[in-house]
C-alpha positions in Angstrom: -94.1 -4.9 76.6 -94.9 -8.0 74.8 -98.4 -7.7 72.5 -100.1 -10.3 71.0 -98.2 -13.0 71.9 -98.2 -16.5 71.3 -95.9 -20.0 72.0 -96.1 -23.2 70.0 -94.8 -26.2 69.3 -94.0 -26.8 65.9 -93.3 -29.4 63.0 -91.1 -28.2 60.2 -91.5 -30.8 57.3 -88.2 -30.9 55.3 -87.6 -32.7 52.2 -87.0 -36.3 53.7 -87.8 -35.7 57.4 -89.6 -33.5 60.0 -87.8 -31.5 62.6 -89.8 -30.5 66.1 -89.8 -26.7 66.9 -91.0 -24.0 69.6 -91.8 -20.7 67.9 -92.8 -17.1 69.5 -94.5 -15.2 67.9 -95.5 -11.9 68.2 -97.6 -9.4 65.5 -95.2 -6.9 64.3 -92.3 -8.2 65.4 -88.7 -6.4 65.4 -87.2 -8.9 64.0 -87.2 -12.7 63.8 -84.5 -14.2 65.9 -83.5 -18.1 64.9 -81.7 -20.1 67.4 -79.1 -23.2 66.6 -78.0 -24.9 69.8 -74.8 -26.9 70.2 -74.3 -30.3 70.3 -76.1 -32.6 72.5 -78.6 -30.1 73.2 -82.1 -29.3 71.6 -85.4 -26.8 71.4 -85.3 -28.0 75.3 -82.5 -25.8 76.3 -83.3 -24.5 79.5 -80.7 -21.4 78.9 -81.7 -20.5 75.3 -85.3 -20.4 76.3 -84.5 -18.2 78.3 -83.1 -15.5 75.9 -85.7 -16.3 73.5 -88.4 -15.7 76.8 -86.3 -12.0 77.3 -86.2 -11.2 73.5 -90.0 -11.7 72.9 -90.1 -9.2 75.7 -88.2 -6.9 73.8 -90.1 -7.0 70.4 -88.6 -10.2 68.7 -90.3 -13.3 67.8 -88.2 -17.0 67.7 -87.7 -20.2 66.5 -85.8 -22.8 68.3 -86.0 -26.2 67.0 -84.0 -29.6 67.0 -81.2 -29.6 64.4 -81.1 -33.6 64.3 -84.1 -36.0 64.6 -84.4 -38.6 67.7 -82.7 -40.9 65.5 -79.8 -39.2 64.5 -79.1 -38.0 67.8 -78.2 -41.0 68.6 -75.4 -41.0 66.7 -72.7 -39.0 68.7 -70.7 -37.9 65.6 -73.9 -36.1 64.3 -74.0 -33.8 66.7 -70.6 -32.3 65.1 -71.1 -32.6 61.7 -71.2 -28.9 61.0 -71.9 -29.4 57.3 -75.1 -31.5 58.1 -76.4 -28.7 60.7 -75.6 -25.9 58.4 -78.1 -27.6 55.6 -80.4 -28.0 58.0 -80.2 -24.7 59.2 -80.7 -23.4 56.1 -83.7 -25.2 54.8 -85.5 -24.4 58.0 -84.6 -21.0 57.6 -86.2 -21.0 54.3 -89.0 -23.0 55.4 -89.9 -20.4 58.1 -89.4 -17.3 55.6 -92.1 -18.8 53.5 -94.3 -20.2 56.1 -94.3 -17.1 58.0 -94.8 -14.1 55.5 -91.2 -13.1 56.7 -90.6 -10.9 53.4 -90.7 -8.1 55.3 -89.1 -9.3 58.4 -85.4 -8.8 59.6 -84.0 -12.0 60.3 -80.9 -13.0 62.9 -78.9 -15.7 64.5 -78.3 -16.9 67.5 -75.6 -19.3 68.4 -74.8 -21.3 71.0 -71.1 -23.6 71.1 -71.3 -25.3 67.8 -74.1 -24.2 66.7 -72.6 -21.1 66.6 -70.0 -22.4 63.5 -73.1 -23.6 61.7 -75.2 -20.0 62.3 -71.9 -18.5 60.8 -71.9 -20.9 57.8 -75.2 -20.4 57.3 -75.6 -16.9 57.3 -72.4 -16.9 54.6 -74.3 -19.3 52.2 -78.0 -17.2 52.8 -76.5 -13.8 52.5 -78.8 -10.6 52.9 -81.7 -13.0 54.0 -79.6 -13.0 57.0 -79.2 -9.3 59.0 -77.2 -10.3 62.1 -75.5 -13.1 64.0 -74.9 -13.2 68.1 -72.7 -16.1 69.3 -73.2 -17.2 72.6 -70.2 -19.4 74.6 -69.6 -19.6 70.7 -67.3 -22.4 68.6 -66.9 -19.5 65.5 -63.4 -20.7 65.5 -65.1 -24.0 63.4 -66.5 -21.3 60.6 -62.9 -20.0 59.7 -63.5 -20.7 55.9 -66.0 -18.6 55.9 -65.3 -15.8 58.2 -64.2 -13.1 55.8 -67.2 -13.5 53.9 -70.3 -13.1 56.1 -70.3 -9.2 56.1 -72.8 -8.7 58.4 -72.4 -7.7 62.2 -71.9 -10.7 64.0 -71.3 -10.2 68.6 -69.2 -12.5 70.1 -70.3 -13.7 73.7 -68.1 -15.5 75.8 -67.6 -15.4 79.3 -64.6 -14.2 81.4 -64.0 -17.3 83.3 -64.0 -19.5 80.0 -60.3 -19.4 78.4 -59.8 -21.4 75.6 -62.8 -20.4 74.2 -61.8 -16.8 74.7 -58.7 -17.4 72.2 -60.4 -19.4 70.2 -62.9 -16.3 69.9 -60.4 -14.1 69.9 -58.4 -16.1 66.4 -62.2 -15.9 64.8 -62.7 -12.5 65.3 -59.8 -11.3 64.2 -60.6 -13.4 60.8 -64.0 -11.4 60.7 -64.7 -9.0 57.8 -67.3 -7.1 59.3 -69.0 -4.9 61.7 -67.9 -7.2 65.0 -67.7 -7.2 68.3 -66.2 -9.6 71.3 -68.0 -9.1 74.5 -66.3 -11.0 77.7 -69.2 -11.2 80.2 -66.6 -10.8 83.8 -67.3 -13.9 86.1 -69.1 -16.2 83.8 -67.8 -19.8 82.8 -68.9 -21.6 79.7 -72.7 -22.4 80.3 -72.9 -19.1 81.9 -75.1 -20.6 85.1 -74.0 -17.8 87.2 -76.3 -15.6 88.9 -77.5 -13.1 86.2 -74.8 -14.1 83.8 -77.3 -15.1 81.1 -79.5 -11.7 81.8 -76.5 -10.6 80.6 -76.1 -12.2 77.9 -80.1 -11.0 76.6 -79.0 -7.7 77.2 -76.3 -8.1 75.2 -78.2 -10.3 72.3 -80.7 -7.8 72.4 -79.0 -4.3 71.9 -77.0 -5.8 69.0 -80.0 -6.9 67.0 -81.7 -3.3 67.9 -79.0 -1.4 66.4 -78.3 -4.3 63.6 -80.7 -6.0 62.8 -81.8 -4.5 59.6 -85.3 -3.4 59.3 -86.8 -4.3 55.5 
């Protein structure tokens, strides 16, 4: 049952540039669950909303927030330029920690198609700030550098229905060095549109961070 809740839009002033954001919150949360989205979406995304709506239900507040300005969207290659996303992942990942009083607070992923990659190269370069990683429809495949290094439990998420992303999952998580898991949702293509696909997927999102998301 959700308590004290709250919804808000968001800036998050970086260094040279301000990012737009919607962040739940919730007092005494389980865990603080940051969301990077894949290319050519944004804080918008209709599906990612909905896990976040379904894991503030279940204890966890969120961030979800636009990895590129207005600007640099515009730019097509931008939206695969992992190394840019993964800096900016990180600085607003710091940003929040500070902003928020999240000493005390267990922090995850969650990724969705490339932003999945940066969520994984993130979590590598912020080590214990970072307790768990969920990758949703995922790219982790674009991460391989860093896959034997994360050491925390990362879920793979991909549905039945989606095929080369299954073996592309399936050569990341074999890389993986860590408490891991691949879980093919029966029925469900990429986007996971399908009728109760993406409940799924929240159910899924949300048992891993209860059993793995550390708490501080």
């Amino acid at each position: 049952m959700k308590k004290d809740t709250s919804k808000t839009e968001l800036v998050i002033p970086l260094k040279d540039l301000d990012l737009k954001g919607i962040l739940r919150k919730m007092d005494n949360p389980r865990g603080m669950v940051i969301f990077c989205h894949g290319s050519g979406s944004s804080r918008l995304s209709s599906r990612n909303n909905f896990v976040a709506d379904l894991l503030l239900e279940a204890g966890y507040s969120s961030l979800l927030f636009d990895l590129l300005t207005e600007d640099e969207d515009l730019t097509y290659e931008n939206r695969f330029h992992i190394d840019l996303l993964t800096a900016r992942l990180v600085d607003v990942t710091e940003f929040l920690i500070k902003s928020e009083n999240l000493k005390n607070v267990p922090i995850g992923y969650f990724g969705a198609s490339t932003g999945a990659a940066s969520a994984l190269f993130a979590a590598a370069a912020l080590g214990k700030k970072i307790g768990a990683v969920v990758s949703r429809g995922g790219r982790p495949d674009l991460a391989m550098p860093v896959l034997n290094k994360i050491g925390i439990p990362t879920l793979l998420i991909v549905g039945g229905d989606d095929h080369m992303v299954i073996e592309l999952n399936q050569k990341a998580f074999d890389r993986l060095d860590c408490v891991k898991k691949l879980e093919i949702v029966e029925g469900a293509t990429h986007l996971f549109t399908e009728p109760g696909k993406l409940e799924e997927v929240a159910k899924l999102t949300i048992d891993w961070f209860d059993h793995f998301l550390p708490k501080k």
